[in-house]
C-alpha positions in Angstrom: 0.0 0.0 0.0 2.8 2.7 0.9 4.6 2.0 -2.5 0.5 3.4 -4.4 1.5 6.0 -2.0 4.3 7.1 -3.0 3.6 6.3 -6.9 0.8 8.5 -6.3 3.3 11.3 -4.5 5.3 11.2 -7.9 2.6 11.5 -10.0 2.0 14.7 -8.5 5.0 15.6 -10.2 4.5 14.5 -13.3 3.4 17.8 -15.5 6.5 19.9 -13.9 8.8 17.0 -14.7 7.3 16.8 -18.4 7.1 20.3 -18.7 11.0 20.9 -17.6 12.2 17.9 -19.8 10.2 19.8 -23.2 11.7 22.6 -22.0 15.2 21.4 -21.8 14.5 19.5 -25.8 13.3 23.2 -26.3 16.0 25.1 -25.6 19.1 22.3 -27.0 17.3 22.3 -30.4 17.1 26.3 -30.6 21.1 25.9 -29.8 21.9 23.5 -31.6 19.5 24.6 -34.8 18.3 20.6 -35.0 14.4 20.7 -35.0 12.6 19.1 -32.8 9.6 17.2 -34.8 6.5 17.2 -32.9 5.8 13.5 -33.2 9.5 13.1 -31.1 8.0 15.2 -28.2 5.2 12.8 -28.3 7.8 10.0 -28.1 9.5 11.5 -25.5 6.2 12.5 -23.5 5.3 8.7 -23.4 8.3 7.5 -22.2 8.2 9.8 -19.8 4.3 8.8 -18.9 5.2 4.9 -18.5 7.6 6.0 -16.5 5.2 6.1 -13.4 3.7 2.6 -14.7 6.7 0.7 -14.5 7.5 2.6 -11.1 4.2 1.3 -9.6 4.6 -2.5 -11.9 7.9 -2.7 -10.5 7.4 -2.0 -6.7 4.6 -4.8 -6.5 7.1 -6.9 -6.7 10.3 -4.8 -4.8 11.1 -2.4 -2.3 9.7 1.3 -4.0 13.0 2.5 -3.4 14.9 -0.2 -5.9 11.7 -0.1 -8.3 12.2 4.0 -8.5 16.1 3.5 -9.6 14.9 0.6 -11.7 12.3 2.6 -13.8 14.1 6.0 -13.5 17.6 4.5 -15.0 15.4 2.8 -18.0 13.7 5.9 -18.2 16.5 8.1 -18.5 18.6 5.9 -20.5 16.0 5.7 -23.6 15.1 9.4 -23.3 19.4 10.1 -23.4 20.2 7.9 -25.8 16.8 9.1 -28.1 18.4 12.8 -27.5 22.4 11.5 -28.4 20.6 9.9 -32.0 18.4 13.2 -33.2 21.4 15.5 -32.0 24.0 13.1 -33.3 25.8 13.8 -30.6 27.5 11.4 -27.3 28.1 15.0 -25.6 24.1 16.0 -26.1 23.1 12.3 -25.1 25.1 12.7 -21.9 23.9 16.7 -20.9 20.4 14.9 -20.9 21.7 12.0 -19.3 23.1 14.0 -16.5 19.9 16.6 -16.7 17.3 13.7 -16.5 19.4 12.1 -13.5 19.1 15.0 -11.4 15.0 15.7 -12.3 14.7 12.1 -11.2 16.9 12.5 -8.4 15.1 15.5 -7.2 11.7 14.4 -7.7 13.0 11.2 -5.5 14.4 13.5 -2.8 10.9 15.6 -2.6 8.9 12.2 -2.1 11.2 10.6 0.6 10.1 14.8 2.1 6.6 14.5 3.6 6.9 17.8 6.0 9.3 20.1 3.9 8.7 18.8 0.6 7.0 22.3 -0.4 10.0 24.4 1.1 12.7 22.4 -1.1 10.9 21.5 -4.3 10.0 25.5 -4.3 13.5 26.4 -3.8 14.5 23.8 -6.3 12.1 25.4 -9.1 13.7 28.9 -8.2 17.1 27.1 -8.9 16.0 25.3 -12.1 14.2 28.4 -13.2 17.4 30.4 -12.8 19.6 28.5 -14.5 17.2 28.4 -17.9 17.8 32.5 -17.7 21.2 32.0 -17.2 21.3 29.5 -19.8 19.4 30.9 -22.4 20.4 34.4 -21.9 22.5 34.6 -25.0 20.1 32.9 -27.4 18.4 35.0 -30.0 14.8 34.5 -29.6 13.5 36.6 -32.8 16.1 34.1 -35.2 19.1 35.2 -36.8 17.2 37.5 -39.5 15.4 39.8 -37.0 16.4 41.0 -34.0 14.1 42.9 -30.8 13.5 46.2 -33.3 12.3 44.9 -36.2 9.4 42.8 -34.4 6.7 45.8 -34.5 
């Protein structure tokens, strides 16, 4: 019963974690200048959906814990290695790799937090939202044929 619990607890989740990994796509394929096609997002957004079924298959039949590394790692490893093929790139695959490990990490960390859980995944949002502006604060957003004057 405590692993439905917890399953449920990460589910909770689930629309921030999607949201933040689109984003991420978002943001490497305006660097990189490799569209992203919207049948890959689908892709992506169902692996990232059975995620949450193979954590609550899986921790039927072991502790929640081991089932959450189990489905996370699989998880992770099909979404990097997805990302490393459409970027053509092991450096790419591995940024996600490390990117996805520490959503997954953190999302772990906020469900083992019953009484703080809140405080840190608040905090954790302000961090993550920070480092988008500080990451993204040199990318053209208008394209490289117009800039912020000519848009009106």
């Amino acid at each position: 019963a405590d692993q439905y619990n917890k399953t449920m607890r990460s589910v909770k989740y689930g629309i921030l974690f999607i949201g933040l990994t689109f984003a991420f796509f978002f943001i490497i394929e305006v660097m990189q200048k490799k569209p992203f096609h919207p049948v890959q997002y689908v892709l992506v957004g169902l692996a990232l959906v059975i995620f949450y079924t193979l954590l609550l298959a899986i921790s039927e039949y072991i502790l929640f814990d081991y089932a959450y590394l189990v489905a996370a790692t699989a998880t992770i490893l099909l979404i990097s290695l997805y990302a490393k093929s459409h970027f053509n790139s092991w450096k790419t695959g591995s940024i996600f790799f490390l990117m996805l490990s520490c959503l997954y990490g953190f999302i772990f960390v906020l469900i083992r937090l019953e009484d703080t859980a809140l405080l840190v995944g608040s905090i954790g949002l302000f961090i993550v939202l920070a480092l988008v502006m500080f990451g993204s604060r040199k990318i053209n957003w208008y394209g490289p044929e117009q800039n912020a004057n000519s848009s009106f």
